[in-house]
C-alpha positions in Angstrom: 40.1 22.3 -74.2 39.3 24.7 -71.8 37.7 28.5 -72.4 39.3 31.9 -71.5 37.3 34.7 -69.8 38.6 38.1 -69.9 37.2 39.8 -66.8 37.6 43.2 -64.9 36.7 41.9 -61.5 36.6 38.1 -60.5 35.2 37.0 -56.7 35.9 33.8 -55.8 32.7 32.1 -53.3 29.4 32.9 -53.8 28.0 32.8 -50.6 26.9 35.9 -48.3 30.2 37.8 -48.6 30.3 37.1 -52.3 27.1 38.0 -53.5 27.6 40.9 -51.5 30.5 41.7 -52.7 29.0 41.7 -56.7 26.5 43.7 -55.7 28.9 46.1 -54.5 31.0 46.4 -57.1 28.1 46.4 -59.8 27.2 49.9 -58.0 30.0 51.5 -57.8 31.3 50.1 -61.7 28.4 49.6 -63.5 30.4 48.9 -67.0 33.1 46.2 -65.4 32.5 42.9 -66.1 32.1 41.0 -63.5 32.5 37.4 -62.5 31.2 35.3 -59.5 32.5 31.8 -59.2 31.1 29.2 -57.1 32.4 25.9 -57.3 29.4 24.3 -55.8 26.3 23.5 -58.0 24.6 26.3 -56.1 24.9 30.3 -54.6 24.2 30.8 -51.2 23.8 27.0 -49.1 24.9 28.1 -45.9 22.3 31.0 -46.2 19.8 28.7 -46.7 20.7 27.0 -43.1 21.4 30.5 -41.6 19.4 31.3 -38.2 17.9 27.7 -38.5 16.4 28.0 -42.1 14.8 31.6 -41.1 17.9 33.8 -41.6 19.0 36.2 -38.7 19.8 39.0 -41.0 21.7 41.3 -38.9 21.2 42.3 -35.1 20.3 45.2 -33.5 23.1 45.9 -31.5 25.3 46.4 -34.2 23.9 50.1 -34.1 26.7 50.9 -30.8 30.0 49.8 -31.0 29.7 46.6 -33.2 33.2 45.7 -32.8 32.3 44.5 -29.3 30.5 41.5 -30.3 33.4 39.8 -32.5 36.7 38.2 -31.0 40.5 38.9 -30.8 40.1 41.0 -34.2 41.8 44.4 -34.3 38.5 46.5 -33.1 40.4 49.3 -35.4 39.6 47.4 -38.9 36.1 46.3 -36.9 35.0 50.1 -36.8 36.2 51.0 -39.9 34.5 48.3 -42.0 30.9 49.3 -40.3 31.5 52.8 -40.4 31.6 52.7 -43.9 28.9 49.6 -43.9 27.2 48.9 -40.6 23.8 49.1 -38.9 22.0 51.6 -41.2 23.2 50.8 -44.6 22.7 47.0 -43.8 19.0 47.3 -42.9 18.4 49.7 -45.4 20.0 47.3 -48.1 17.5 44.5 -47.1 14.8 47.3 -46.9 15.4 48.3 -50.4 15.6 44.3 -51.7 12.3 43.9 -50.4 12.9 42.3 -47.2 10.1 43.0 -44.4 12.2 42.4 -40.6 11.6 42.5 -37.4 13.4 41.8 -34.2 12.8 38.7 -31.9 12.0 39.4 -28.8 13.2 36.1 -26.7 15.8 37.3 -24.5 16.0 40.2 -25.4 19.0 39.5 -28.2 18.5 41.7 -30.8 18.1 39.2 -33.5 16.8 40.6 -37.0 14.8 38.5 -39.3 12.8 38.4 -42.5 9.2 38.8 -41.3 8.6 35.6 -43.4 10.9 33.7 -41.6 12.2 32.2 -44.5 16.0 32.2 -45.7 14.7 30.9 -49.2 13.1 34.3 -49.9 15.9 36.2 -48.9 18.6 34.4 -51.1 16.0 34.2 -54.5 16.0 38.2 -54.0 19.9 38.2 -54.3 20.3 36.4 -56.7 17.9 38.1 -58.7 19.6 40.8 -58.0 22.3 39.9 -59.4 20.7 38.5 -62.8 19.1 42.3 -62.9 22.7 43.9 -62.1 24.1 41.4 -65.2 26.5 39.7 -62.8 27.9 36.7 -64.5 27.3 33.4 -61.9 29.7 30.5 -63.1 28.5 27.2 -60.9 30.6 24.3 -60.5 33.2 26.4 -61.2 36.3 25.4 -58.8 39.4 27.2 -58.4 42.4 25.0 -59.0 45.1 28.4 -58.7 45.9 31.7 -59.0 48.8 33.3 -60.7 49.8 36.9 -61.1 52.3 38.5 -63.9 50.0 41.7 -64.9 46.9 40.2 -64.3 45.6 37.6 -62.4 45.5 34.2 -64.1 42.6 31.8 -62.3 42.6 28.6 -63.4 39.3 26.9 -62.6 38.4 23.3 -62.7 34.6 23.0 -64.7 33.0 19.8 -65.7 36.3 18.1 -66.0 38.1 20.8 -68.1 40.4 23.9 -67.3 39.4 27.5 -68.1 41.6 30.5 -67.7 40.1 33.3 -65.7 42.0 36.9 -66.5 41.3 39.9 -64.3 42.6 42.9 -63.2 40.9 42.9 -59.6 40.4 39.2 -57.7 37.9 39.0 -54.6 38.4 36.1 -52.3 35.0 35.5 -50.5 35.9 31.9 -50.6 34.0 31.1 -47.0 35.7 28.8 -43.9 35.6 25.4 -43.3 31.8 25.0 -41.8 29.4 23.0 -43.4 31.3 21.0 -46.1 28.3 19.1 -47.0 27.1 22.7 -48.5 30.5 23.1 -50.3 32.7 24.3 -47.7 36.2 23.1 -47.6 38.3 25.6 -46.7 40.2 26.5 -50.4 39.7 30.0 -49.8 42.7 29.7 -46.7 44.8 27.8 -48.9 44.3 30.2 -52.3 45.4 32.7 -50.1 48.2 31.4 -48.5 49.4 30.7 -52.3 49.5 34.5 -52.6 51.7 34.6 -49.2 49.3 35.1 -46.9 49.3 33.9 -43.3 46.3 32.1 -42.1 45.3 31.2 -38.2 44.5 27.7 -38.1 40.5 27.4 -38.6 38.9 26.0 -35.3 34.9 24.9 -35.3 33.0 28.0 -33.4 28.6 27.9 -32.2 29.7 24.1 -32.1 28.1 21.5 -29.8 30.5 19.8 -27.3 31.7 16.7 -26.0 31.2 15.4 -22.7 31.0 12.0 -21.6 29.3 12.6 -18.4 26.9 10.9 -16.6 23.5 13.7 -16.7 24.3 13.9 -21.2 23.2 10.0 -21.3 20.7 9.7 -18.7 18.4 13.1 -19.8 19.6 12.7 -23.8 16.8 15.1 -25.3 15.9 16.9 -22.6 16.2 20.9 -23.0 16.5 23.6 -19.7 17.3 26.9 -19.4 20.2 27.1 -17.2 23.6 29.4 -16.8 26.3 28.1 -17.8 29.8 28.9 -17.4 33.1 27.4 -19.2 36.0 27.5 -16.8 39.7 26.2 -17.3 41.7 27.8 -14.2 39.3 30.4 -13.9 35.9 31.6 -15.9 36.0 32.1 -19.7 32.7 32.9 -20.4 29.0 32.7 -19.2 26.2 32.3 -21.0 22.2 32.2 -20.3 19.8 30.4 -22.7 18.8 26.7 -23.8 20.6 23.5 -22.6 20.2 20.3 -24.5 21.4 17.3 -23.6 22.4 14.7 -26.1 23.8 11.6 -26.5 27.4 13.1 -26.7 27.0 16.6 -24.3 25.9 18.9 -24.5 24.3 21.8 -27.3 21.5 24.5 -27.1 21.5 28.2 -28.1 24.1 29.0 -24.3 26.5 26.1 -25.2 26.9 27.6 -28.5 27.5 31.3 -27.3 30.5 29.2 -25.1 31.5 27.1 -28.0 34.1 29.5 -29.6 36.5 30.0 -26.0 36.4 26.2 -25.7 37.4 25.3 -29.4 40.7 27.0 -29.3 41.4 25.9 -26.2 40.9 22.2 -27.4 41.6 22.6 -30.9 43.8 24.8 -31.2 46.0 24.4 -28.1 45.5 21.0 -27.3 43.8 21.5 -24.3 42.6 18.3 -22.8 39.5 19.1 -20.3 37.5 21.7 -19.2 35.2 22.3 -16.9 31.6 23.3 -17.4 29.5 24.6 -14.5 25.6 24.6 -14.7 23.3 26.6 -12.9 19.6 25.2 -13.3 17.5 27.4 -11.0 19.7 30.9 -11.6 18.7 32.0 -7.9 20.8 32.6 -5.0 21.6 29.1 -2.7 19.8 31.4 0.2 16.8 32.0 -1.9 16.6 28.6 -3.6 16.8 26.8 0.3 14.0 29.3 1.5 11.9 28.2 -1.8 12.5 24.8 -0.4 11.4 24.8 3.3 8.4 27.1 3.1 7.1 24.8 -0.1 8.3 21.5 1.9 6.3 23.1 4.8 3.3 23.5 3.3 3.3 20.0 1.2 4.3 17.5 3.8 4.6 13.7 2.1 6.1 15.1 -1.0 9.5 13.4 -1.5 12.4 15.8 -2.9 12.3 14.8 -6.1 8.7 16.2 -6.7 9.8 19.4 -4.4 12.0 20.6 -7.7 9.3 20.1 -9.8 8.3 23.5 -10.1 11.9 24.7 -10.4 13.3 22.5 -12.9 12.4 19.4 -15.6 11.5 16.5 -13.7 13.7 14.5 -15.6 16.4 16.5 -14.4 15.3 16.6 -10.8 14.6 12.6 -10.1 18.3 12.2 -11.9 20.1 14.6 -9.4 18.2 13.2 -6.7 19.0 9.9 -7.7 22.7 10.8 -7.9 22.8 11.7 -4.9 21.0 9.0 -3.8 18.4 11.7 -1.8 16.0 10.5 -4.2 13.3 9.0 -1.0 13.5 11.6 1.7 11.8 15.1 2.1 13.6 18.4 1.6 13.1 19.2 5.3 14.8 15.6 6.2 17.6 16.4 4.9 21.0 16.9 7.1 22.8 20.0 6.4 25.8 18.4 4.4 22.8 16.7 2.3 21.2 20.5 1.7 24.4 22.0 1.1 25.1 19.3 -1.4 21.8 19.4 -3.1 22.2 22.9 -3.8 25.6 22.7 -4.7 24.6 20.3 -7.8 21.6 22.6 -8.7 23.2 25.8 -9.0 27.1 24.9 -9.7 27.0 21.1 -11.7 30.5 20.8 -13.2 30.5 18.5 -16.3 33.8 18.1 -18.0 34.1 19.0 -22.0 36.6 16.7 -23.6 36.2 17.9 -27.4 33.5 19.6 -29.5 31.7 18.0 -32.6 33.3 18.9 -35.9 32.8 20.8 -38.9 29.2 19.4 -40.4 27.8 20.8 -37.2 29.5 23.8 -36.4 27.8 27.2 -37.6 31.1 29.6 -37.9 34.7 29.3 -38.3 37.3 31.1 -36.1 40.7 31.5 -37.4 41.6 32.5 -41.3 43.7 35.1 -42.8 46.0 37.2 -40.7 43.7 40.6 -40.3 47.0 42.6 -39.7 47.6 41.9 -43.5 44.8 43.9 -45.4 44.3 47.1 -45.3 41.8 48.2 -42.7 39.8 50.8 -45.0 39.5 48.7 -48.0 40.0 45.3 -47.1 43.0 45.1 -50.1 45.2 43.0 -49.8 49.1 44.7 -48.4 50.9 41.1 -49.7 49.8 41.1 -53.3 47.6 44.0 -54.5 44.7 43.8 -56.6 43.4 41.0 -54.6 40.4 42.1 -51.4 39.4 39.6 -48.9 36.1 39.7 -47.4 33.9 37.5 -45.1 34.9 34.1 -43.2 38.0 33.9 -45.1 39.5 36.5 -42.6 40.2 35.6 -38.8 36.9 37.4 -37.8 34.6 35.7 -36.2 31.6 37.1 -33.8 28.7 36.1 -31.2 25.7 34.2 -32.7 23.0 36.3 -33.3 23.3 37.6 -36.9 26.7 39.1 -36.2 28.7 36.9 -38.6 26.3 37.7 -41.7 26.7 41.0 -40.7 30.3 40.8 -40.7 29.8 39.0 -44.4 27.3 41.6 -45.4 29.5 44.5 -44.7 33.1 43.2 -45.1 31.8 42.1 -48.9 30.4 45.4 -49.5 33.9 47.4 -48.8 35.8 44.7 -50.8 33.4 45.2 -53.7 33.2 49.1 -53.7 37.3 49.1 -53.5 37.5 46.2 -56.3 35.4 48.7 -58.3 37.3 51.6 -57.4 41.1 51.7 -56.7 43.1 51.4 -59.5 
């Protein structure tokens, strides 16, 4: 026989945008009882794995028009969220937790972390937080469905028996689909199409992608910097930054930053092939054949494999070489068409991507509940009222870099100040 909890506010997902959201509404109603339900065995997984285990907080850029580093969302519920939440009351929130930051300075991104570099220390201050702020955590607590006569009726699923949930105000933090071994499994889209929502269908985003070409089985483990561009008809989107090859494509931090444009495209409108174009050197073909003859010049014997040894991995230069079966002559023996070619492949290499890897290895989520259908100061609910929605459970979705915890961070703050406040 299941238990019955008579609550005043109830979120649903205890990860960033739910703890947030707790602590939020614990300020502004600090007599409520309040409820955070988790149905995983533990608050805050994907935390744990954010920013590689180190946690990128926030990022520096949010400080100027934010709503420029997140996709197709209405900008006009971007600004307003981090107006009321954004830059400033983000950093001082960690500030007053405890949390020494700084920014890292490799290229130049903005990226804030704990100066500990440890995402353990910044989730044992939460929830300790939330222990001080007598925030009730329910674990292994999953929610089977929500009803609504006067009050919400949640009936959760806990060590193999159903309890009753009854609250006046119902917060769905419930997360995407990313990560499922951490407890991810996209409920939160399907609790809230059971209170008539409209979702967009959740596609993987900062995902690796598939490729079955040639240079990804040849150079598997082998990292460059390189340009990148993602093109189907004509450029999506360019990126600068790590390239890894692996044994199916490609990944690294500027495969990532391209991930997001060629997800939809493939998983969300079927879209069959695209083209990725990789610049290794990132210098002008005029520059990059001057490098060439003045170096080939000066070090006559020196085949043209070793001649790109200064420019790019050598792994990478006796496989291009080899490719283009070049791989015995000098740079200055080359015909033209030869050059032409040679730099062609070194500053334009077109791969095709075929698919991207799936939901274990995919950081974010793009796609959720329909942002036209909350209000853009609060975050209620317009289809049934009482109910907020906060975090990766709405279709907003940014650039890596800390942006999507700062979109958690914030959005759960304005869900739980307006749980706490609106009648």
């Amino acid at each position: 026989m299941g238990r019955t909890y008579n609550t005043d506010i109830v979120i649903i997902g205890a990860g960033a945008a739910g703890i947030m959201a707790a602590i939020s509404a614990r300020y502004y109603a600090p007599l409520k009882n309040i409820v955070l339900l988790e149905g995983s065995f533990a608050a805050g997984r994907k935390i744990l794995v954010s920013g590689g285990g180190r946690c990128n907080l926030y990022n520096e850029n949010l400080s100027l028009n934010p709503e420029d580093h997140y996709y197709d969302t209405d900008k006009k519920l971007l600004r307003s969220i981090f107006n009321q939440f954004g830059y400033k009351e983000i950093k001082q929130f960690f500030a007053d937790l405890g949390i020494m930051t700084y920014v890292e300075s490799k290229m130049n991104t903005g990226k804030v972390f704990p100066i500990t570099d440890q995402a353990h220390n910044v989730l044992d201050l939460m929830l300790e937080l939330l222990n001080v702020l007598d925030i009730k955590l329910h674990l292994n607590s999953k929610v089977v469905s929500i009803n609504k006569d006067d009050k919400f009726k949640i009936q959760v699923n806990k060590d193999g028996q159903n309890d009753i949930y009854v609250t006046n105000k119902l917060i769905l933090a419930a997360g995407g689909k990313t990560y499922p071994a951490l407890g991810a499994d996209g409920s939160g889209f399907e609790l809230a199409r059971s209170l008539g929502h409209r979702t967009i269908e959740p596609v993987v985003a900062a995902v690796p992608l598939i490729s079955k070409a040639q240079i990804s089985q040849h150079l598997q483990g082998v990292k460059v910097q390189a340009q990148i561009n993602l093109i189907y008809g004509k450029e999506l989107k360019s990126s600068v930054g790590d390239l890894l090859f692996t044994k199916y494509g490609v990944s690294g931090s500027a495969v990532l930053n391209i991930s997001r444009e060629a997800s939809v495209l493939i998983n969300r409108e079927s879209i069959q092939e695209l083209d990725l174009s990789i610049d290794f050197v990132m210098q002008p073909k005029e520059q990059l054949n001057r490098s060439l003859n003045e170096f080939s010049r000066k070090n006559k014997g020196v085949n043209l494999p070793q001649s790109l040894y200064g420019l790019i991995h050598y792994k990478l230069a006796n496989f291009i070489c080899k490719q283009l079966k070049l791989d015995a002559q000098s740079y200055l023996d080359l015909s033209e068409y030869d050059r032409t070619l040679l730099l062609e492949n070194l500053t334009n290499y077109i791969i095709k991507i075929n698919g991207t890897r799936g939901w274990n290895e995919a950081e974010f989520t793009s796609g959720g509940v329909d942002t036209d259908e909350v209000d853009h100061k609060s975050l209620e609910s317009k289809i049934s009222k009482g109910v907020f929605l906060c975090g990766e459970v709405l279709n907003v979705d940014g650039e890596i870099g800390g942006y999507n915890l700062s979109w958690a961070w914030a959005s759960g703050a304005i869900a739980g100040k307006n749980a706490a406040l609106l009648s």
